[in-house]
C-alpha positions in Angstrom: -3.7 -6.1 7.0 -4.0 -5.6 10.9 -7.7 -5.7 10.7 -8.2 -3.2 8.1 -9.3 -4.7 4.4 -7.7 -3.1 1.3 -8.8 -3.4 -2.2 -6.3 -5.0 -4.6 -5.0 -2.8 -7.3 -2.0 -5.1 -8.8 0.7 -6.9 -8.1 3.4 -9.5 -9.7 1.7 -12.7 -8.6 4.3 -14.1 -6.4 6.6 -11.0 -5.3 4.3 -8.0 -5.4 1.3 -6.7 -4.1 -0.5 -3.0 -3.7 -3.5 -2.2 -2.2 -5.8 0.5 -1.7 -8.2 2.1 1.2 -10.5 4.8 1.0 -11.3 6.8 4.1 -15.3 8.2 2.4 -17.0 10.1 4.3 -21.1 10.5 4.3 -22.4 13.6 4.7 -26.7 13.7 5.6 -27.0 15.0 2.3 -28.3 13.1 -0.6 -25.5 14.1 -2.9 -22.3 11.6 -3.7 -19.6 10.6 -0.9 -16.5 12.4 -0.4 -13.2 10.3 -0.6 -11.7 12.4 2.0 -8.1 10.0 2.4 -6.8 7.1 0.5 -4.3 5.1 2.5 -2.1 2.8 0.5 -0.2 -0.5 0.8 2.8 -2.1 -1.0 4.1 -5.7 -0.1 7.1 -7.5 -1.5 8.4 -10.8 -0.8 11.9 -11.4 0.1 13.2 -15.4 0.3 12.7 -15.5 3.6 10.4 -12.3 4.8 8.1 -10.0 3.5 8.7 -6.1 3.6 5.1 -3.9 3.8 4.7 -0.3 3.7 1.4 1.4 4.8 1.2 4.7 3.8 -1.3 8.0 3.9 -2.1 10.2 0.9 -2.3 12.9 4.0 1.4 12.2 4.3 4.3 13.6 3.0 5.7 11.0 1.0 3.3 9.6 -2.1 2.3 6.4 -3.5 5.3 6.0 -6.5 8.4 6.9 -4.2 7.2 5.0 -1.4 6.1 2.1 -3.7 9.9 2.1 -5.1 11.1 2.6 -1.6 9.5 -0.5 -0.6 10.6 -2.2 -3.4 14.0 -1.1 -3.6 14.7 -2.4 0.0 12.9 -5.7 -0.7 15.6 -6.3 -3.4 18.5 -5.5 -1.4 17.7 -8.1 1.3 16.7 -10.3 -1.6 20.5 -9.8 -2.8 21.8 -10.5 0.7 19.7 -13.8 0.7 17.6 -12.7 3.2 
């Protein structure tokens, strides 16, 4: 997504699709690396669209509410036909 290469994590094959991004740091030190952020993503198809959301775990809003955010608007404009 824009350049940047997530990890699937699951998804409804067809509608729904989350991903996963880890921001590691590597300290000169021979112990392990530090996951210092994990940015998330959620897509959902619509009929005619597809609604994304890219979110930070540095951010104020966390992975479940913005996944059902996501998904919640997805199935509005799916109910509008859209």
């Amino acid at each position: 997504m824009g350049g940047t290469k997530y990890m699937y994590v699951q998804g409804v094959p067809g509608s729904i699709i989350r991903g996963v991004m880890k921001v590691v740091v590597q300290e000169e030190t021979d112990e392990e690396p530090e996951v210092k952020v994990t940015h998330s993503l959620v897509a959902k198809k619509t009929r005619t669209g597809l609604v994304v959301g890219l979110f930070s775990d540095a951010g104020d809003l966390r992975k479940e509410p913005a996944n059902s955010h996501i998904e919640t608007v997805a199935d509005a404009l799916i109910e509008a036909g859209i």
